[in-house]
C-alpha positions, 0 to 999 in steps of 0.5 A: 300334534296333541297325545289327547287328540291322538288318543280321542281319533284311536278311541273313536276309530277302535269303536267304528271298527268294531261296529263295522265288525259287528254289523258285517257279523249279523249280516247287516247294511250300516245304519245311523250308527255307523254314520254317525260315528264317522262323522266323530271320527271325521270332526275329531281328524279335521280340529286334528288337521287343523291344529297341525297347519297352525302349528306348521304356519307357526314354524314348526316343521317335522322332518319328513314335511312332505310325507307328514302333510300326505298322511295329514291329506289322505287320514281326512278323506280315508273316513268320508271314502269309507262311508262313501263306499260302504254307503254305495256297497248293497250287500252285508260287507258295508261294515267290512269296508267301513272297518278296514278305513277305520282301522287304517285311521287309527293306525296313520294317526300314530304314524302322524303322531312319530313324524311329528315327534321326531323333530320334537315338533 
């Protein structure tokens, strides 16, 4: 786990979150925006994945293997389920929806970031 690339994916969440927000705040339906910040968020999460199996391939192990390898499955899909689901919503709470995943990204990325650390991994 990279402390930059952490930092990136919390940055990113932050600003999708508050677009989120701020578009169930006027009353809106997410746009392009929205999608396209998703999509950062998702490439940031998937150079992040894909940093973490290589590092694990290598032989580093955090302590918690399997509980490590479930927030690293389930922080991927959280942001395509959100747009998925935010996308389908037909009323304003669409950026509601998108937030909470968002939110919860930026949360599950620092506990990645402790299990990994807690082996000096």
């Amino acid at each position: 786990m990279t402390p930059v690339l952490v930092v990136a994916v919390t940055v990113a969440a932050a600003l999708l979150t508050l677009a989120g927000i701020a578009s169930t705040l006027a009353r809106r339906r997410i746009g392009l925006l929205h999608l396209a910040g998703t999509a950062v968020l998702e490439a940031l999460l998937l150079v992040q994945a894909v940093l973490a199996v290589v590092r694990l391939v290598q032989g580093e192990r955090p302590a918690d293997t399997p509980t490590f390898l479930g927030y690293l499955a389930g922080i991927v899909l959280l942001p395509v389920a959100g747009a998925l689901w935010a996308r389908s919503e037909p009323t304003r709470w669409a950026g509601s929806v998108l937030a909470v995943a968002a939110a919860a990204v930026g949360v599950m990325v620092w506990r990645l970031q402790q299990l990994w650390e807690a082996t000096g991994g």
